[in-house]
C-alpha positions in Angstrom: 80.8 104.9 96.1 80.0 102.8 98.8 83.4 101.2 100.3 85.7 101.5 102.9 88.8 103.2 101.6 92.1 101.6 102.7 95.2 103.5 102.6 98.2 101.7 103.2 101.7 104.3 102.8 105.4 104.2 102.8 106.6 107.0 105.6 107.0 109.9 104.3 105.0 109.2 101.3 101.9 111.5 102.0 99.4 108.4 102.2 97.9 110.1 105.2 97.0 113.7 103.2 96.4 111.6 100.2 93.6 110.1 102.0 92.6 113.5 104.5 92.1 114.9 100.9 90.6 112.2 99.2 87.8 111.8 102.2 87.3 115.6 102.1 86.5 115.2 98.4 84.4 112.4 98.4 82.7 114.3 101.5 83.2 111.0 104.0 84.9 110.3 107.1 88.6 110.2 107.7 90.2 108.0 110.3 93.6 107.7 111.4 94.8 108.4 114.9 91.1 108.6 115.6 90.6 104.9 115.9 93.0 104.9 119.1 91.3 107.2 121.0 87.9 105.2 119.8 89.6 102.2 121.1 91.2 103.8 124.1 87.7 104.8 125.3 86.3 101.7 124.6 88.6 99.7 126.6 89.3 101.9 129.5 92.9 101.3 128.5 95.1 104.7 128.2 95.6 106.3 124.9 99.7 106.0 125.4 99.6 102.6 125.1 97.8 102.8 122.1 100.4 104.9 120.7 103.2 102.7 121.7 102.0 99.9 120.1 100.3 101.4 117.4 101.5 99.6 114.0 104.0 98.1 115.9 104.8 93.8 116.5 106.7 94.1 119.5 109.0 91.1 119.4 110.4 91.7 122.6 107.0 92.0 124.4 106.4 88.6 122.9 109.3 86.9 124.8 109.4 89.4 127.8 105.2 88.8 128.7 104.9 92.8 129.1 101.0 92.6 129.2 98.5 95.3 130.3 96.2 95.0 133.8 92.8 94.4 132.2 89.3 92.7 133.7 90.7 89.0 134.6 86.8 88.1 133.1 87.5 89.9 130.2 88.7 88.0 126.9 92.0 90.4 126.4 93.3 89.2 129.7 96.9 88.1 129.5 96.8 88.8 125.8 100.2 90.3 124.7 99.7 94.0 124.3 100.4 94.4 120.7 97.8 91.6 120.1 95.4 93.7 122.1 95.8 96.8 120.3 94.8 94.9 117.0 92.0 93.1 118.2 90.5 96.1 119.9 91.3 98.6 116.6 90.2 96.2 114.4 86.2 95.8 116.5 86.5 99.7 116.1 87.3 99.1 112.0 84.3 96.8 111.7 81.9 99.5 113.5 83.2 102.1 111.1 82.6 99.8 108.1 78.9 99.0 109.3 78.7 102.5 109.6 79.2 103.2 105.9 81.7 104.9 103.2 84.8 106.2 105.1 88.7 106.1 104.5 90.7 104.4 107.0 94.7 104.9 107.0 96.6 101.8 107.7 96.0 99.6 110.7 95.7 96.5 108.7 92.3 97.6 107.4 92.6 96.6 104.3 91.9 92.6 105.2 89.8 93.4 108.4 87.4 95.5 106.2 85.2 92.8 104.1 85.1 94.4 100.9 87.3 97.8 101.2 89.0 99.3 98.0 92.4 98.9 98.9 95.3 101.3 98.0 99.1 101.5 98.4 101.0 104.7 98.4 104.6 104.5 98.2 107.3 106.9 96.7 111.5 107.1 96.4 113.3 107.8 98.9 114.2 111.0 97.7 110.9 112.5 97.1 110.3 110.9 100.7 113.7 113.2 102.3 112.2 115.8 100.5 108.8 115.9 101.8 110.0 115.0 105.3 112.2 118.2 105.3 109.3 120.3 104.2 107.7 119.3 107.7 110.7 118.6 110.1 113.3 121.2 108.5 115.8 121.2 111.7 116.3 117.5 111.0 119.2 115.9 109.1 118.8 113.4 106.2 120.6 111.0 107.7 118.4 110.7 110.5 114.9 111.0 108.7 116.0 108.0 106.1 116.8 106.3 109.1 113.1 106.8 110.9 111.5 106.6 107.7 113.5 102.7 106.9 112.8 101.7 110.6 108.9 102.8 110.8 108.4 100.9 107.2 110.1 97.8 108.9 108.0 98.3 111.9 104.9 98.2 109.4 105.9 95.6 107.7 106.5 93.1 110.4 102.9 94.4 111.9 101.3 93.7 108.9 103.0 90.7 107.7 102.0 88.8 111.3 98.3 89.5 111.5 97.6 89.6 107.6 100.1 87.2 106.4 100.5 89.0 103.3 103.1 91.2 102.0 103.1 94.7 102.8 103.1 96.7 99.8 102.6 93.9 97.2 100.9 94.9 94.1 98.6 92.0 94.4 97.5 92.4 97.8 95.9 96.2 96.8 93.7 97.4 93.9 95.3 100.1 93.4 99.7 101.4 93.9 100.3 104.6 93.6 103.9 106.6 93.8 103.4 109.9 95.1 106.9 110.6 94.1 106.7 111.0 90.6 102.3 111.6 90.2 101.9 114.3 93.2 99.6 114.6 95.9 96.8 115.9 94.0 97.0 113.8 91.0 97.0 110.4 93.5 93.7 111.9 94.9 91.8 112.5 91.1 93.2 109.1 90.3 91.9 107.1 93.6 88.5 108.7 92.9 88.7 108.0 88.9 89.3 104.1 90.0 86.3 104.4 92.9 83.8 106.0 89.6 85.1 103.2 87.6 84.5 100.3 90.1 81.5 101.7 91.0 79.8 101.3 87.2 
């Protein structure tokens, strides 16, 4: 196996331990929140904002002009924040991909990396509530479906502006998976089936 691993998820879903036990398998890296702090150090730009645009469009940054103090000589000067955050995520994607065999969670990886094997992890709502409870057990199930619908929106606008493709469409992945109803375990064995497979 010799691709970049692309994990795209639902909240809630378990895309990110799908793919934390998927790169432990296959014995390669893992990146998630790692690529911030990658890019934060890179850019001299604090990790925070990272976070607060991480994944995120930002509409209203768009029409209020809330940009970051950067180098006036540098090429991200007066470059809307979200904007920055993608460009500088996605040089830190490319490195990783020049750097060999990895699996990278979300981020719009899937169409910066050149050839990645690209999956999508989604799962019912239920199974969603039910796994979010598991980890957040004072929280009510109103409130979680309401997170978990406005962090998938969230993603979806983000990825629909800089991919222009449809988050979550079958045909945009090579692979869709529903945690849900196959399980954790059985979405890694069938990821790594499909890498063997692909491989030949």
């Amino acid at each position: 196996m010799n691709k970049v691993i692309s994990i795209s998820r639902e909240f809630g879903s378990g895309g990110r331990e799908i793919g934390f036990r998927l790169a432990e398998k296959l014995g390669i890296p893992f990146y998630d929140k790692e690529i911030i702090s990658m890019a934060s150090e890179d850019s001299n730009i604090a990790e925070e904002v990272f976070h607060a645009h991480d994944e995120v469009l930002g509409m209203k940054e768009r029409t209020s002009h809330d940009y970051v103090s950067v180098n006036p000589f540098s090429s991200l000067y007066e470059v809307p924040v979200s904007d920055q955050v993608f460009m500088l995520q996605s040089q830190i994607i490319r490195r990783l991909e020049q750097r060999g065999p990895c699996v990278i969670i979300g981020r719009c990886s899937d169409i910066i990396v050149t050839d990645a094997f690209r999956v999508f992890i989604c799962a019912g709502m239920k199974k969603r509530l039910e796994r979010m409870q598991s980890l957040e057990p004072g929280e009510s199930p109103r409130k979680l479906e309401t997170r978990m619908r406005g962090i998938d929106r969230k993603r979806r606008e983000y990825y629909q502006y800089y991919s222009g493709n449809e988050w979550g469409n079958p045909r945009n992945y090579d692979l869709c998976l529903n945690s849900g109803s196959l399980g954790v375990t059985r979405c890694v064995d069938m990821i790594t089936a499909c890498l063997h497979l692909s491989a030949q």
